[in-house]
C-alpha positions in Angstrom: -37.5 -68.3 -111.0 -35.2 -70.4 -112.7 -31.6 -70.6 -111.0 -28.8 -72.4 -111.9 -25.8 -73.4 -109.3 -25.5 -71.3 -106.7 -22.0 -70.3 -105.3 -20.5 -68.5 -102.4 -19.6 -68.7 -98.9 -20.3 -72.2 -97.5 -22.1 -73.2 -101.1 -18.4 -74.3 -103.4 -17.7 -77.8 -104.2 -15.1 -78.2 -101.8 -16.0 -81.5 -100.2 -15.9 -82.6 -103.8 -12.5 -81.7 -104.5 -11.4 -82.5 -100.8 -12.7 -86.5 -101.9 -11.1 -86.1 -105.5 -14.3 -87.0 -107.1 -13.2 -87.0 -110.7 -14.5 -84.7 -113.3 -16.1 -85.5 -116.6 -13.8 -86.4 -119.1 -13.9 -83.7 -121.8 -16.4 -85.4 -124.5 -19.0 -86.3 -121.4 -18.5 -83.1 -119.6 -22.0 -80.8 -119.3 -22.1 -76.8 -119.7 -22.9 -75.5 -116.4 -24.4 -71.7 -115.6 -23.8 -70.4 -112.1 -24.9 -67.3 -110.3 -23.3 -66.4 -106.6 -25.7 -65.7 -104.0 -25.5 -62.3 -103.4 -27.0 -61.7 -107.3 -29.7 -64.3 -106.5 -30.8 -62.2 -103.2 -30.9 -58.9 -105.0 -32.8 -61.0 -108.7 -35.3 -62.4 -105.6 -35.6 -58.7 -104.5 -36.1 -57.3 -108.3 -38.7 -59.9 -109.2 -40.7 -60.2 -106.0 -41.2 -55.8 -106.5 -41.4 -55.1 -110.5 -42.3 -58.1 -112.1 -45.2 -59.0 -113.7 -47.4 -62.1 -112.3 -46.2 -65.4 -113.5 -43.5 -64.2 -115.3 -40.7 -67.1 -115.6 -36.9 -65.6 -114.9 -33.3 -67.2 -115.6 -31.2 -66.1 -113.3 -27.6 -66.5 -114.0 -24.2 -64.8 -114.6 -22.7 -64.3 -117.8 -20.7 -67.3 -117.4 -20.8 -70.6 -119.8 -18.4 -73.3 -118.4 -18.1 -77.1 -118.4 -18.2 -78.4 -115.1 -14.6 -79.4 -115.3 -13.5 -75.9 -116.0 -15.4 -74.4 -113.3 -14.2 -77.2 -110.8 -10.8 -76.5 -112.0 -11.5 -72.6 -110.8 -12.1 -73.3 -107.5 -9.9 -75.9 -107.3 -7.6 -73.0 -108.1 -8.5 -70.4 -105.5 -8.3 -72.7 -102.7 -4.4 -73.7 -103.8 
């Protein structure tokens, strides 16, 4: 299984943004994929039951941001 970051309780950047570690500026800044943990638990489930043997997954939400923009979200929800 292939997994991207991994959000949730406990697992958000917030010591990062607490230490106002700087962002990439826009022309460095990487495209990130993300999946919350939840989704990961029940993928683990899914693949460990129905899958065929050495079968390589991605697992990740349909989202496609640069890590500024998905710093800038939490950054966001915490106020």
């Amino acid at each position: 299984m292939r997994v991207p970051g991994i959000y949730g309780p406990g697992r958000l950047p917030i010591e990062r943004l607490r230490r106002a570690v700087p962002a990439p500026v826009p022309g460095e800044d990487v495209l990130t994929n993300h999946i919350h943990a939840d989704d990961l638990a029940r993928i683990c489930i899914a693949a460990l039951f129905r899958s065929a043997p050495r079968r390589i997954y991605n697992a990740v939400d349909d989202s496609c941001l640069h890590l500024g923009e998905y710093l800038d979200l939490v950054a966001d929800q915490l106020g």
